[in-house]
Backbone as CSV, one residue per row, in Angstrom:
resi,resn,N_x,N_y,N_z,CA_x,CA_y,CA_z,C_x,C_y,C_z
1,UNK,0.821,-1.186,0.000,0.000,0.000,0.000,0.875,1.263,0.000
2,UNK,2.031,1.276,0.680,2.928,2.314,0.760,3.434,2.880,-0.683
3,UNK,3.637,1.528,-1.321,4.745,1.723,-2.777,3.239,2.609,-3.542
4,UNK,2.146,1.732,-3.299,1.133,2.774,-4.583,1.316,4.517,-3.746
5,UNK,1.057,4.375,-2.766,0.962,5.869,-2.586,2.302,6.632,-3.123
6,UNK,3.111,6.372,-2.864,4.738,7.028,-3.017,4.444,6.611,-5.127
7,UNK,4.257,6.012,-5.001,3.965,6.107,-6.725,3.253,7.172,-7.400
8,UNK,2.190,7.302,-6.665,0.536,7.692,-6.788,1.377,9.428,-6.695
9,UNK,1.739,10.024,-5.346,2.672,10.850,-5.201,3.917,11.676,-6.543
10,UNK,4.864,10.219,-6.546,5.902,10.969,-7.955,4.703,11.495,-9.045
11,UNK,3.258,10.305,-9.689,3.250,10.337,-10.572,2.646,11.908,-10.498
12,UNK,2.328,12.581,-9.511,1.062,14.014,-9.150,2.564,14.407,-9.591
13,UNK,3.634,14.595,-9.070,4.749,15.751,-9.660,5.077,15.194,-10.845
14,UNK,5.002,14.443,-11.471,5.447,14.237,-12.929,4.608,15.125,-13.670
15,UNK,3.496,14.548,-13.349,2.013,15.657,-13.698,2.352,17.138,-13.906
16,UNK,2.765,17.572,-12.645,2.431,18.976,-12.251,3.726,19.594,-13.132
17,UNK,5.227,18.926,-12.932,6.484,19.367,-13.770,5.868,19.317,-15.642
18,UNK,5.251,18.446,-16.185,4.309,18.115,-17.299,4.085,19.378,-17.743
19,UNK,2.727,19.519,-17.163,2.022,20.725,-17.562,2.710,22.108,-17.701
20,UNK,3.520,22.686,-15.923,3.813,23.820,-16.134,4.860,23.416,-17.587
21,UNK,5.906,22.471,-17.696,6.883,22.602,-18.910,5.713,23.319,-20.423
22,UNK,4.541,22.466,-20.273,3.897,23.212,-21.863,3.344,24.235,-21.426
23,UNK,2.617,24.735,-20.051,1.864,25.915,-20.200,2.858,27.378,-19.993
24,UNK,4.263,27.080,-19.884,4.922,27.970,-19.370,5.500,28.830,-21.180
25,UNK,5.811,27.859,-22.003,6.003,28.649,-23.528,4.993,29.070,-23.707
26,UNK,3.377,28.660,-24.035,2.621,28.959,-24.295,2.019,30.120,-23.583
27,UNK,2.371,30.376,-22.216,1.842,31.700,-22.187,2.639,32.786,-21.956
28,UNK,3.928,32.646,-22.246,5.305,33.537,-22.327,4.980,33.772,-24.344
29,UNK,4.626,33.457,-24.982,4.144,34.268,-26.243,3.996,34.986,-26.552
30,UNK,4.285,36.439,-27.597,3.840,37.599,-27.749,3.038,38.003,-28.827
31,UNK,2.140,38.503,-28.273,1.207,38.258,-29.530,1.873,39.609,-30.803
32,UNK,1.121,39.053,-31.959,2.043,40.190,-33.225,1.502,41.557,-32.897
33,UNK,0.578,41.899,-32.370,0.135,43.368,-32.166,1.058,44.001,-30.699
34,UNK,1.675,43.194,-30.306,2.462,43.691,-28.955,3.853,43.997,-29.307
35,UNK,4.366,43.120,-30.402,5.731,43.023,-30.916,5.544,44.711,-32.250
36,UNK,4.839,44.714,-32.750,4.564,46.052,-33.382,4.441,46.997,-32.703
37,UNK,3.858,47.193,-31.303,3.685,48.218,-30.712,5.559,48.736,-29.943
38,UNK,5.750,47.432,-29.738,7.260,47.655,-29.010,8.303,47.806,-30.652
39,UNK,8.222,47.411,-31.655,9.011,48.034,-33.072,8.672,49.691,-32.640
40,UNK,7.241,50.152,-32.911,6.795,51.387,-33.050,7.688,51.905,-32.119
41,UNK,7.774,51.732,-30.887,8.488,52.826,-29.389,9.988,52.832,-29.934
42,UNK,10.553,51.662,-30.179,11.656,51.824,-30.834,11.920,52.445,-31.870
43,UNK,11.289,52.766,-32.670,11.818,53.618,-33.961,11.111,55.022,-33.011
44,UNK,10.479,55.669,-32.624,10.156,56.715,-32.244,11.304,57.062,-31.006
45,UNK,12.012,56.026,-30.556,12.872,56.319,-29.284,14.221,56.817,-29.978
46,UNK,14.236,55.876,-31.438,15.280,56.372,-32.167,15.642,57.608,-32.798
47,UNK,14.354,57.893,-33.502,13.853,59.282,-33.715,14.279,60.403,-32.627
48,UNK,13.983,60.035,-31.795,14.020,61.323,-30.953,15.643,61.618,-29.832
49,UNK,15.828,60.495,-29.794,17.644,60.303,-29.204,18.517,61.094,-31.017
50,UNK,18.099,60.419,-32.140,19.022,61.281,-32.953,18.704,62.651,-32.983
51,UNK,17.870,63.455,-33.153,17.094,64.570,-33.184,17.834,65.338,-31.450
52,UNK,17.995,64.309,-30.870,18.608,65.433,-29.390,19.908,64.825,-29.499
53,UNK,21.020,64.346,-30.403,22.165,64.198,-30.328,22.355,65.527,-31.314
54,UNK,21.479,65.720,-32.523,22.026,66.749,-33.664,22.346,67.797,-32.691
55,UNK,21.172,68.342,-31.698,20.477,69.412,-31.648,21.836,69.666,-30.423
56,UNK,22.171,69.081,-29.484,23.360,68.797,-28.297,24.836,69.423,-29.378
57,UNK,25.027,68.626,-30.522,26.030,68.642,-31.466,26.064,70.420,-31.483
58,UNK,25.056,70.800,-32.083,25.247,71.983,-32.619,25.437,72.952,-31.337
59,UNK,24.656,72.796,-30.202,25.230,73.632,-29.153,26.309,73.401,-28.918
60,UNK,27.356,72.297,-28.644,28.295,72.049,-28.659,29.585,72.910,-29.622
61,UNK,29.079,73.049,-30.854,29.997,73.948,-32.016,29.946,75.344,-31.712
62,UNK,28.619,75.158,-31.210,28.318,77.048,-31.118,28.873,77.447,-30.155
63,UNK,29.455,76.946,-28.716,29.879,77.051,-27.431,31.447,77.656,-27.954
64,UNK,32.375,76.501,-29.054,33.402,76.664,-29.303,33.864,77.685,-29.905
């Protein structure tokens, strides 16, 4: 009776290691409208870091 329980036992964590292994990719996924929104911030972050490096540059010349 002991061995089924201690069986009965591993097989609940085989189980439980099981599942989280597939439900853990599946809900770490990004959906395509989230991955576009984070492209978008990036090109606008880019945009605006070059636009305040020009703008830094030229105060920089004008100082000299």
């Amino acid at each position: 009776m002991r061995f089924i329980k201690k069986q009965l036992s591993l097989w609940r964590i085989v189980l439980i290691i099981g599942v989280a292994a597939i439900a853990i990719p599946i809900a770490s996924r990004v959906s395509p409208t989230a991955i576009a929104v984070v492209k978008e911030r990036q090109d606008y972050l880019a945009s605006t870091n070059h636009r305040r490096q020009r703008r830094c540059g030229r105060q920089t010349q004008q100082g000299q």
